[in-house]
C-alpha positions in Angstrom: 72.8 99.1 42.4 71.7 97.5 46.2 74.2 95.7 46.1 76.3 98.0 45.5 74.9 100.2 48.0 75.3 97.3 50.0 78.9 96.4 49.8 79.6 100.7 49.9 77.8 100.4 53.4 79.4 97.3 54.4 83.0 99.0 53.9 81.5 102.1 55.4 80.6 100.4 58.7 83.9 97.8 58.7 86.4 101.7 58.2 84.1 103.1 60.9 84.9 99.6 63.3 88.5 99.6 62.3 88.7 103.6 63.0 86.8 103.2 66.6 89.5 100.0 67.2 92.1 102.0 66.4 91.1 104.7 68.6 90.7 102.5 71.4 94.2 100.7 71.4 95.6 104.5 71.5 93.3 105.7 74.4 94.4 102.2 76.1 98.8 103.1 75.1 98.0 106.5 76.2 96.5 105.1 79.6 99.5 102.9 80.2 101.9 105.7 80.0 100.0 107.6 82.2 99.2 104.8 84.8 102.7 104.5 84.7 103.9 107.6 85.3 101.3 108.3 88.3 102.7 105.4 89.7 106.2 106.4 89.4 105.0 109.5 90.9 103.5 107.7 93.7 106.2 105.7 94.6 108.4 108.7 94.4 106.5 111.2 96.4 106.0 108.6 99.3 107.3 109.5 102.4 109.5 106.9 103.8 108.0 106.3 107.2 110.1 103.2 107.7 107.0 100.9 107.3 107.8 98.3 105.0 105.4 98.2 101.8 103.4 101.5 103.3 104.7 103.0 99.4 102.2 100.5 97.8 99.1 102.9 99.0 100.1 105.3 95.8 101.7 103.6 93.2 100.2 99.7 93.4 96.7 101.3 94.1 97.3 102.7 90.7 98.3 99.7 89.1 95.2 97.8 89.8 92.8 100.6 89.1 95.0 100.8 85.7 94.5 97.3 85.0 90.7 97.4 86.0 90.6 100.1 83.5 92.0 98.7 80.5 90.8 95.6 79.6 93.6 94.0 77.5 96.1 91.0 78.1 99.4 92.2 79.1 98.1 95.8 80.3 98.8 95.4 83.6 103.0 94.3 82.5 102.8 97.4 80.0 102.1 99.5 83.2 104.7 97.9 85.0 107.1 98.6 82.4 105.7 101.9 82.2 106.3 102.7 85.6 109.8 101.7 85.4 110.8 103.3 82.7 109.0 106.8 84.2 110.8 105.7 87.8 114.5 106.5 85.8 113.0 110.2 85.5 111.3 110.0 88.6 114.8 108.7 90.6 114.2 105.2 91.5 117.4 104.3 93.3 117.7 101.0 91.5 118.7 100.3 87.8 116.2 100.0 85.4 116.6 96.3 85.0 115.7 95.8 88.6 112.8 98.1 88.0 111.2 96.2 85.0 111.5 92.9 87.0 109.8 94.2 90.0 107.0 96.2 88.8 106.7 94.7 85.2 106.2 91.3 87.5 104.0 92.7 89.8 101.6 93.8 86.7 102.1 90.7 85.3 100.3 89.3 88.4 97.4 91.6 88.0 97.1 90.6 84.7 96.7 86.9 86.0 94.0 88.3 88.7 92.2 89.7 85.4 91.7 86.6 84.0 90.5 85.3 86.6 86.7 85.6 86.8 87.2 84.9 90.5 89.7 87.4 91.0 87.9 90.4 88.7 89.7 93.6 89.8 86.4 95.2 88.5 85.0 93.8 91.8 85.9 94.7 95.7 86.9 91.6 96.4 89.1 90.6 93.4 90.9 94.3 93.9 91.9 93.0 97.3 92.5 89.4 96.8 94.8 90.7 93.1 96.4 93.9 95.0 97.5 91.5 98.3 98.6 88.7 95.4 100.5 91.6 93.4 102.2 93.0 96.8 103.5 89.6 97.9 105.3 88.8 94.7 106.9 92.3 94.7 107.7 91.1 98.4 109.2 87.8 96.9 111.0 89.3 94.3 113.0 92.0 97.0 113.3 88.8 99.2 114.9 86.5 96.9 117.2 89.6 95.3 118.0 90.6 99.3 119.2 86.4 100.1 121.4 86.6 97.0 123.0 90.2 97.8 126.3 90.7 99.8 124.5 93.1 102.0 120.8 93.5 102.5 120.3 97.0 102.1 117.2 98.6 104.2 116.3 94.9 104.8 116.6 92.7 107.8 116.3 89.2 107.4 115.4 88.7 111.2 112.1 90.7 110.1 110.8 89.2 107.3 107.7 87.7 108.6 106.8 91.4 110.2 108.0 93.2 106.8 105.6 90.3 104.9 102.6 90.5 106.9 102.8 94.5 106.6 102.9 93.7 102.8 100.4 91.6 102.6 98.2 94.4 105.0 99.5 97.4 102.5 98.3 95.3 99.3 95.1 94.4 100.4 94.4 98.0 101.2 95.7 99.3 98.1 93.8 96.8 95.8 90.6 98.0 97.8 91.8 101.4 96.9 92.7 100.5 93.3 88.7 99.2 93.0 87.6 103.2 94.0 89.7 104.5 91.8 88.1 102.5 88.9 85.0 102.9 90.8 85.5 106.8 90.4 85.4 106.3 86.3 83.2 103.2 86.0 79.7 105.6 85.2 81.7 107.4 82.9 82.5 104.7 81.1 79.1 102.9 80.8 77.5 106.4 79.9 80.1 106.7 77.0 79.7 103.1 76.1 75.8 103.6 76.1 76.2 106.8 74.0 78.1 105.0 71.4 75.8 102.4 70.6 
């Protein structure tokens, strides 16, 4: 009968695991839409002041405090792709292929920073270091598209090194701003943590 007991609690405590696990990879899909869509949001809703990469203040700042947020492999790409797919919606000018490959790439670089134990985006300095990382691939990816197109909309080649130092400015700043919006939900999360054990 104790070992019957036994095995009944052993079951008892592996459903409760697999229900808790379940229950976290939906709070962490449900987080990835939303990331996405305030990123969208951001993007959209940003005034274009004519400062190349100023936009990355709202939507990349979201990104990395998404990423810092949700610890899995590949989260940072599912935001990415979650963005695009909200920026249709939203109004993006360019198709949706173009959008995957730019912001699915750029959370694909956050997701590398995560790895990273020296580029933690739970940490000030690897917010910064991943956000400014992040920001300069997006930069690539516009750069390499612009070289191959006929004409080079809203993008002057003579410019580049301004247009890539201001992206490189407007990453840094948004990765720092990424790490207080994670900072913002960081005791919540150690106070939920600590209640569930």
């Amino acid at each position: 009968m104790t070992d019957k007991c036994m095995i009944a609690n052993e079951h008892g405590v592996m459903i409760g695991l697999c229900g808790k696990a379940k229950s976290g990879l939906l709070l962490q899909i449900l987080g990835i839409v939303l990331f996405g869509a305030l990123a969208a949001v951001g993007k959209k809703a940003t005034m274009d002041l004519g400062i190349a990469g100023h936009s990355a203040l709202l939507w990349l700042s979201v990104m990395v405090a998404g990423r810092a947020l949700i610890q899995r492999d590949g989260a940072g790409f599912a935001i990415g792709l979650s963005t695009a797919l909200w920026g249709m919606p939203a109004g993006f000018n360019n198709s949706l292929l173009h959008n995957i490959g730019l912001y699915g790439t750029t959370g694909l670089v956050l997701d590398l920073a995560a790895r990273s134990s020296l580029l933690d985006l739970r940490h000030p300095l690897g917010a910064i270091v991943g956000g400014a990382l992040a920001h300069m691939v997006k930069f690539g990816f516009i750069l390499g598209k612009a070289s191959i197109s006929v004409t080079a909309r809203r993008f002057v080649l003579m410019g580049v090194l301004q247009s890539a130092t201001l992206h490189l400015f407007f990453g840094l700043v948004a990765g720092l701003a990424g790490f207080g919006i994670w900072s913002l939900f960081k005791p919540r999360m150690k106070r939920s943590n600590n209640s569930t054990d």
